[in-house]
C-alpha positions in Angstrom: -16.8 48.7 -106.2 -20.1 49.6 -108.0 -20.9 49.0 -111.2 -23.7 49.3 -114.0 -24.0 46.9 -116.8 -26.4 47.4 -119.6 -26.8 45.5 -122.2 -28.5 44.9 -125.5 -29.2 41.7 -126.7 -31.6 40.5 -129.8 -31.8 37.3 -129.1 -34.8 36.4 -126.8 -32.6 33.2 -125.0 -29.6 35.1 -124.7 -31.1 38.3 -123.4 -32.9 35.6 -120.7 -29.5 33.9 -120.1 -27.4 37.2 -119.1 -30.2 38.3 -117.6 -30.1 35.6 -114.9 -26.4 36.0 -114.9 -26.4 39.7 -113.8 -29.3 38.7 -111.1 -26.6 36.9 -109.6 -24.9 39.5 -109.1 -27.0 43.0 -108.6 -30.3 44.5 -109.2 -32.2 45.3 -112.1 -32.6 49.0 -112.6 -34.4 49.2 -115.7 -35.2 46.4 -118.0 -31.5 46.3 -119.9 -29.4 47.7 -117.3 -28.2 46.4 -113.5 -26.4 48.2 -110.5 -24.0 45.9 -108.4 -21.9 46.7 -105.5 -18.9 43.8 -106.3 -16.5 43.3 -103.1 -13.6 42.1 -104.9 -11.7 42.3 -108.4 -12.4 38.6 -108.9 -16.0 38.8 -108.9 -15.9 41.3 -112.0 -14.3 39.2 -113.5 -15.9 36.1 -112.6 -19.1 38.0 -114.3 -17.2 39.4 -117.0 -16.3 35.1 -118.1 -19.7 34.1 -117.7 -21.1 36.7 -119.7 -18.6 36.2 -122.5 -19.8 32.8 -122.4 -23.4 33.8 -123.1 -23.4 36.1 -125.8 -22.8 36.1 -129.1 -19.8 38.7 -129.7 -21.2 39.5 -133.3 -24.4 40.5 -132.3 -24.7 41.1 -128.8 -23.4 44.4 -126.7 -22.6 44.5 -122.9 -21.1 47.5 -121.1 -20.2 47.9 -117.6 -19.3 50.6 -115.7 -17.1 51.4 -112.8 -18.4 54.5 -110.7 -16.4 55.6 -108.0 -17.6 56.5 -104.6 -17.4 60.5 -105.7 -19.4 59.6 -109.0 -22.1 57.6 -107.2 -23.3 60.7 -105.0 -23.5 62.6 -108.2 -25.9 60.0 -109.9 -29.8 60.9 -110.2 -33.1 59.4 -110.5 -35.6 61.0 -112.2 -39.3 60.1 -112.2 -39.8 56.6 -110.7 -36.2 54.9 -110.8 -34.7 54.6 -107.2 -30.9 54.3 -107.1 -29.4 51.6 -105.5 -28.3 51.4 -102.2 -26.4 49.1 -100.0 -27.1 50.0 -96.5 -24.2 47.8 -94.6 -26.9 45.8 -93.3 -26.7 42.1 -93.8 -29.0 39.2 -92.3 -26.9 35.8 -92.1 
């Protein structure tokens, strides 16, 4: 399952804090916004928890996205953005 989560967050400690949350589970993309390719439902919502956990509701927005496997070949890059790729390929 891909997804893209953006967020924006005021709060310099905050933004820091879901930052390293989302590195542990995609790429960044752009400086607010990360692609992931999630295996199963229970890592979503594993980062879904600890993300609630780091913001603050009243101020703080974070939006995922689900794109399907049709939607994902339709996605673009312009200029110097390189979409993300999983190639099946994995070093143990």
């Amino acid at each position: 399952m891909f997804y893209v989560v953006a967020y924006d967050i005021c709060d310099d400690r905050r933004r820091n804090r879901v930052a390293r949350i989302l590195e542990d589970f995609g790429d960044r993309a752009q400086n607010s916004v990360f692609e992931m390719e999630l295996a199963r439902s229970e890592q979503i919502d594993t980062l879904h928890q600890r993300l609630k956990d780091a913001i603050e509701p009243s101020e703080d927005d974070v939006r995922s996205y689900f794109l399907c496997r049709d939607c994902r070949k339709k996605a673009t890059a312009l200029g110097q953005g390189r979409l993300y790729s999983d190639d099946d390929v994995y070093v143990v």
